[in-house]
C-alpha positions in Angstrom: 0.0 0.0 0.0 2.7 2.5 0.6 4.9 1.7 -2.1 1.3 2.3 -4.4 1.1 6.0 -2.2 4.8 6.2 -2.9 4.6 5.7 -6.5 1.4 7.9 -7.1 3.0 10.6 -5.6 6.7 10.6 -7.8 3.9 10.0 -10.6 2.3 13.4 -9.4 5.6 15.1 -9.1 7.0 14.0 -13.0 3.6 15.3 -14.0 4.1 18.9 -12.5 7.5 19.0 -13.9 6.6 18.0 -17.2 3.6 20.3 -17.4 6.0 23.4 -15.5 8.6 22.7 -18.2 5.8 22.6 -21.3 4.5 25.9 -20.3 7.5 27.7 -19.7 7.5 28.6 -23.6 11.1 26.5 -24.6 10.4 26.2 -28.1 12.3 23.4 -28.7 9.5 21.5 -26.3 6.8 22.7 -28.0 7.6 21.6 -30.9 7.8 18.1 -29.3 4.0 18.7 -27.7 2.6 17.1 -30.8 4.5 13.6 -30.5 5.3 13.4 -27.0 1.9 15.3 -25.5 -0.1 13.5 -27.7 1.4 10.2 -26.7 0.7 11.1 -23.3 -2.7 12.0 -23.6 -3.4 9.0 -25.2 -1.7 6.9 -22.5 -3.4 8.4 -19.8 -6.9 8.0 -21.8 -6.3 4.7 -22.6 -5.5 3.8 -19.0 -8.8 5.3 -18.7 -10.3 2.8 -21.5 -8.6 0.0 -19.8 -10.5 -0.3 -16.8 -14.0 0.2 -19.1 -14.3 3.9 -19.2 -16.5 6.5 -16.8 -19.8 4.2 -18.6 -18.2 1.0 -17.7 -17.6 2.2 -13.9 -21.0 3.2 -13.2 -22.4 0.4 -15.4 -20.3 -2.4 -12.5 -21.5 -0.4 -9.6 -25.7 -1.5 -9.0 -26.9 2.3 -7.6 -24.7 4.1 -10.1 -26.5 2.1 -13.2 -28.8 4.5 -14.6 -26.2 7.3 -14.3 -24.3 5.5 -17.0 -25.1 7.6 -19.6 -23.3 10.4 -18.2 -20.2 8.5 -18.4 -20.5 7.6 -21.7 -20.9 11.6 -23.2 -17.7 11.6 -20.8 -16.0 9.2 -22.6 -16.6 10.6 -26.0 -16.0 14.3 -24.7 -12.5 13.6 -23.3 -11.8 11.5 -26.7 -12.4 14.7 -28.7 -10.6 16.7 -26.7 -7.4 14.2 -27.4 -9.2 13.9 -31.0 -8.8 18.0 -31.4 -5.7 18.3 -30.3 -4.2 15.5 -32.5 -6.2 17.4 -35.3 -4.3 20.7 -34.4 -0.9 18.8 -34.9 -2.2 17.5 -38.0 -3.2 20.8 -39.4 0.5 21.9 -38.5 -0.7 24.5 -35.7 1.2 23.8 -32.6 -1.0 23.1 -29.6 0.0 25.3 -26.6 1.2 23.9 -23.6 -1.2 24.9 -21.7 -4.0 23.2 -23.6 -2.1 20.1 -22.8 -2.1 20.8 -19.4 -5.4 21.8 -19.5 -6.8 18.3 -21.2 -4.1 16.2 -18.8 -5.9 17.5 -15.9 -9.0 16.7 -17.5 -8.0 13.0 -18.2 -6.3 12.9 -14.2 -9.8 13.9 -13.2 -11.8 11.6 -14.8 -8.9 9.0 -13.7 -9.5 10.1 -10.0 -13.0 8.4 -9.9 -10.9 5.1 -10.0 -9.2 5.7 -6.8 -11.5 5.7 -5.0 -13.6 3.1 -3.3 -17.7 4.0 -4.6 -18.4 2.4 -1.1 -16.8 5.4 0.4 -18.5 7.7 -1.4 -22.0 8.9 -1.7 -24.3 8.3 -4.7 -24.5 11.9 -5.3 -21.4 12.9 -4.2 -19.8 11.0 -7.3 -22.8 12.5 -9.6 -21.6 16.0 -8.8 -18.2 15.0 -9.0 -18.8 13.7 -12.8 -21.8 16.8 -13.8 -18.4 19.1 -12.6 -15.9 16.9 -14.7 -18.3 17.1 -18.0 -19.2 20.7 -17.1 -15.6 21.4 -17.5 -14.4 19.2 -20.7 -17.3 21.2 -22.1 -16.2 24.5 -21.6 -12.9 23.5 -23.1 -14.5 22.0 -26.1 -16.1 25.3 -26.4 -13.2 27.0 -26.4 -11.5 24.8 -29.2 -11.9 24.7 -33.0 -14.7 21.9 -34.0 
């Protein structure tokens, strides 16, 4: 259990390094957002996938069930955010930093609701967690080209 805490926490730290060095405007990073930002957005989504997805969390827990929908337009919102931003690399216009920074957190929200037990928490609790979580992918969507 500690070494998990342990490990969690140097994850946390590389994070904020990464995201402190990524905003700091080194060009020679930025250009790298598009490969390595994108790969790490994807990585963190798919861990995200991997355990079934915001749907498939509320799907396995029985008073959660009929909330499921909600975490399938999660799903699908944070996949075109990553969608949007691989689409900006595409189109050769550099995502910033802090977009990247922005959609990470995102993602480590959405990854958050993993960690912790649903026993612990309260039914709505978790909803207003998750309305919050799609409240805020959709202000960022809103903010991005479609």
């Amino acid at each position: 259990m500690r070494s998990s805490i342990s490990k969690g926490l140097k994850n946390l730290l590389v994070l904020a390094l990464y995201t402190l060095i990524l905003t700091s405007g080194n060009t020679a990073l930025a250009a790298d957002i598009c490969r390595d930002g994108l790969k790490e957005l994807q990585g963190s989504q798919g861990t995200i996938q991997d355990k079934g997805g915001i749907w498939g969390y509320l799907e396995q827990t029985q008073s959660l069930r009929s909330e499921s929908l909600l975490g399938l337009q999660i799903d699908g919102k944070l996949q075109r955010l990553i969608s949007t931003f691989e689409s900006l690399c595409s189109e050769g216009k550099t995502p910033t930093g802090s977009l990247h920074s922005q959609i990470l957190g995102l993602l480590g929200d959405a990854r958050m609701v993993f960690n912790r037990s649903g026993d612990r928490r309260k039914k709505e609790q978790l909803l207003e967690t998750l309305n919050t979580l799609k409240k805020n992918i959709e202000e960022l969507l809103a903010k991005l080209p479609s």
